[in-house]
N, C-alpha and C positions, 0 to 999 in steps of 0.2 A: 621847465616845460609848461607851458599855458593849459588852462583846462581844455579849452578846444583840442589842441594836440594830442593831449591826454586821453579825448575822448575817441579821436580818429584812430590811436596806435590800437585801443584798446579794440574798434570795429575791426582795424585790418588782421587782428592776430584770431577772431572769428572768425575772418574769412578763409582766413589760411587754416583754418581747424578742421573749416565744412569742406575745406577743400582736400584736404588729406583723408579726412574719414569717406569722402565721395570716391576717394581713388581705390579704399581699402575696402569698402563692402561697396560694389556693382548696386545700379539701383533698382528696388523692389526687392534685394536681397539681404535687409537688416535682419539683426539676430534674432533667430523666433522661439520661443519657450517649445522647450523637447515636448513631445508628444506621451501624455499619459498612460500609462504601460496598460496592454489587455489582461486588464486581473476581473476573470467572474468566479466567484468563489461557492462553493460550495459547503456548509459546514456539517459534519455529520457528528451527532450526540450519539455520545456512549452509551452503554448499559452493562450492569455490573455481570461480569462473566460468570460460568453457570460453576466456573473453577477456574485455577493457577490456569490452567493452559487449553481452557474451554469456552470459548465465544456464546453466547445464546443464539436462540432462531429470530431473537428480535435484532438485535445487533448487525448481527449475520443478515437481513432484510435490510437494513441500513446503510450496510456497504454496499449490498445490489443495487440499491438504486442509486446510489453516489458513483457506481462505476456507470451507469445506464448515462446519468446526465455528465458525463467525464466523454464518453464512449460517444454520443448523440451531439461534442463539441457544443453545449448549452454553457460547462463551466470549463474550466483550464488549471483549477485547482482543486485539491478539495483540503481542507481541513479538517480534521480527526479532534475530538475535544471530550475526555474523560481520563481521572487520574486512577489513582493504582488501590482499585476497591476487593480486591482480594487481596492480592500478595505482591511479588516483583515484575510482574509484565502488567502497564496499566491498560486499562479499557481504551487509550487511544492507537498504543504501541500493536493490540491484537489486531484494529481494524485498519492501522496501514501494513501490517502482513499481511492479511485478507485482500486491500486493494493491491498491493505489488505482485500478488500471487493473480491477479484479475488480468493483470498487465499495467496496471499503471505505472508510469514513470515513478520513482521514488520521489523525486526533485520536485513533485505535482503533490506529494503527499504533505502538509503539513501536521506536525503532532502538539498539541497541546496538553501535557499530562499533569496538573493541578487540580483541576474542574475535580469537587467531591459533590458538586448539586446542579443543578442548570440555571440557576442564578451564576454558579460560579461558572459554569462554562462559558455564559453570555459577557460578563466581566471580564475572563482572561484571551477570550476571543478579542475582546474590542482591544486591548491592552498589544495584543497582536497586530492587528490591524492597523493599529496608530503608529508600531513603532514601524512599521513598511511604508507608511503614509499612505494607504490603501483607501480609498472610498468606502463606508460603512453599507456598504450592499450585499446582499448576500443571501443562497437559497438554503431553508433552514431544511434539513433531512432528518426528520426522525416519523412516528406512528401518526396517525392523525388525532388520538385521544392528547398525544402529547404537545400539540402544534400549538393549539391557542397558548398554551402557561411558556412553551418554549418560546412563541414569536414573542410575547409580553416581555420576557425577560431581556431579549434582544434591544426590542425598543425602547427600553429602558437605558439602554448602553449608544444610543444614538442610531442604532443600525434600521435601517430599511429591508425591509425582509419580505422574500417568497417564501413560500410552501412546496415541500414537495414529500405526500406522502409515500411512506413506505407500508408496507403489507406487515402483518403482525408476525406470519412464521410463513418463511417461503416455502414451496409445492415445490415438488422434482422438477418440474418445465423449467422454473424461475432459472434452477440453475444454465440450462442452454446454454447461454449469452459466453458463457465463463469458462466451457471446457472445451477441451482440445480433441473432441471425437471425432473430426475426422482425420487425426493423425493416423498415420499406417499402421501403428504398434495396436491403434484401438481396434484399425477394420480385421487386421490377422488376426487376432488373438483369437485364442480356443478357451476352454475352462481351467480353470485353474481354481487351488484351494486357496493361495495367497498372494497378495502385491505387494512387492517388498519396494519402498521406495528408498535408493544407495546413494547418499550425498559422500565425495571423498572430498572437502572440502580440506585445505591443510594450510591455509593463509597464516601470517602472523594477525592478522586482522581477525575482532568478530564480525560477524555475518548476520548483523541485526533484522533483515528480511530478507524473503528469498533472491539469489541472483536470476534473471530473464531464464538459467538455463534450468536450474530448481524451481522455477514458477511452471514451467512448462513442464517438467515432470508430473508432479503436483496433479496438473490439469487432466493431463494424459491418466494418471493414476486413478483419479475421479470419476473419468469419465469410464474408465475402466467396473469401476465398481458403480455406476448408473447402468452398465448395459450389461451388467449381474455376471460377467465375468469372472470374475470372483467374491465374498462373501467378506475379507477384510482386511485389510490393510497395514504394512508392519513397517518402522521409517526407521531409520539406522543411519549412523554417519562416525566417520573414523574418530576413533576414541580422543585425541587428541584435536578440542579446538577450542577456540579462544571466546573469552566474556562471557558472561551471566545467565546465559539462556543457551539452555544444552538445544542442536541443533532439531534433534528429532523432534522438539518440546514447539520448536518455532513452525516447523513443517505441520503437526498437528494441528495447529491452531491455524494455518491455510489450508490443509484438507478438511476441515470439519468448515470451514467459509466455502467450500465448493461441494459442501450438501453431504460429506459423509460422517453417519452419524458418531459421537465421540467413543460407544461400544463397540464400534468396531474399527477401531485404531489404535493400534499400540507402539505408543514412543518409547521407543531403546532408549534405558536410563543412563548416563555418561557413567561410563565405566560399566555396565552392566553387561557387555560381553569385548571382548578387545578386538575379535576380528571377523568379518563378515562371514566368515568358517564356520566361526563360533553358531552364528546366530541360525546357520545353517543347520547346524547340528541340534540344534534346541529345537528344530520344525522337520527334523530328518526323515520323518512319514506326511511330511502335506509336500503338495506340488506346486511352484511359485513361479511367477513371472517378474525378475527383477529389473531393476528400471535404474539403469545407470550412466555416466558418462564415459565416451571412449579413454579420455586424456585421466591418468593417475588414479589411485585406489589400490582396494587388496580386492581384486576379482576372485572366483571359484574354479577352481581346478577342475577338470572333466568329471573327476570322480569324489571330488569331496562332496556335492549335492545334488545326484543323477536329476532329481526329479525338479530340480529351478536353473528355469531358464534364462540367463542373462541378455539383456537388451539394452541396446545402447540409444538413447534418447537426448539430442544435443539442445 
């Protein structure tokens, strides 16, 4: 074949290319790079809890405002970033129970639980970031004393950073936003000496934050003791459940995030009574409003606890 020839076969098999790729993508409609996902992120710094399964009033400030900008559609995530400066539940793990108990999506909660400094939070935050391919943007949540050293740290890790502070120890109003008072259970209610909050959860699964139907409890329970309904609060859950964090323990640490304080809550220790009977009879002179689900449990016979009242809260 001649170079000329060579050169003609070589235009027509061009043309026949443009001409098949013309027939297979319509024109004006070549392939377009997917559209970058809506991630505004929120990051909220930990603070070492006051105990094993006690949040502080600064922390507890921390997630109020993470839920406000969650809640006010400003971010769509938030991320949680503090590792385990007590014991076995770390300072990230308490404030996405806090937020899931607020309503947030779980799926919306990111945990970070390494961070032992806020250098290190800013490090494993970005570490984070990079491996989602995230844009390094992001609004930083913590005190305002704390905001200059925290944004520094960030920017040190690439990120572009907002402010948004939080209050140092949240006021009874703060909580509003977060409880469920105008549920029916809160307008009826008369006085009572105690709120027993009755999780009969029985999963082979643990139950690492509240379910929607337990958050709502929760709230209901809070707001119960905001409008001095009664004076404190008792959390119980069937003796048998699964993984590291006895349920009552998890429950505590989202009632004390909806403002009630950790003296008057007491978490039934696993195994410390076997059956909701039981724990009746341990309070067999106070009068209780119990806060439970219709579906499964060990409910109270008319006469095993005349003086608590069973209420079903879905």
């Amino acid at each position: 074949m001649t170079a000329s020839k060579a050169q003609g076969a070589r235009a027509l098999s061009l043309v026949c290319l443009v001409f098949v790729a013309l027939q297979i993508t319509p024109l004006g409609a070549w392939p377009q790079q997917a559209p970058k996902a809506d991630v505004r992120v929120a990051i909220i710094l930990g603070n070492a809890p006051a105990g094993t399964d006690e949040p502080t009033p600064m922390q507890t400030a921390r997630c109020l405002k993470g839920f406000e900008l969650y809640k006010s559609g400003a971010v769509n995530r938030l991320l949680v970033t503090g590792g385990f400066t007590r014991d076995y539940i770390s300072e990230a793990r308490m404030m996405k129970i806090a937020l899931v108990t607020y309503g947030v999506a779980p799926d919306d909660v990111l945990e970070e639980e390494l961070a032992a400094t806020t250098i290190e939070n800013g490090l494993f935050a970005a570490r984070m970031f990079d491996a989602r391919g995230w844009p390094k943007t992001a609004t930083i949540v913590t005190q305002a004393f704390h905001l200059p050293r925290a944004g520094g740290n960030y920017k040190q890790q690439g990120f572009e950073v907002r402010d948004a502070a939080a209050v140092d120890a949240p006021a009874a109003a703060d909580f509003a936003p977060v409880l469920d008072a105008a549920d029916d259970v809160v307008a009826k209610a008369g006085p009572s000496d105690l709120i027993v909050v009755y999780e009969a959860y029985a999963s082979t699964d643990p139950m690492p934050w509240p379910t929607p139907q337990l958050a709502h409890r929760l709230r209901v329970a809070a707001a119960l003791y905001h409008r001095k309904i009664a004076p404190n609060v008792v959390l119980y859950n069937d003796r048998y459940t699964r993984g590291p964090v006895n349920l009552a323990t998890m429950m505590k640490i989202g009632l004390i995030s909806l403002g009630v304080p950790a003296a008057n809550v007491k978490a039934v220790a696993r195994g410390e009574y076997r059956r909701l009977a039981d724990v009746a009879k341990a309070y067999a002179d106070t009068s209780a409003i119990v806060l439970a689900t219709a579906v499964g449990g060990d409910y109270l016979a008319p006469d095993t606890a005349p003086k608590w009242k069973v209420v079903f809260v879905e």
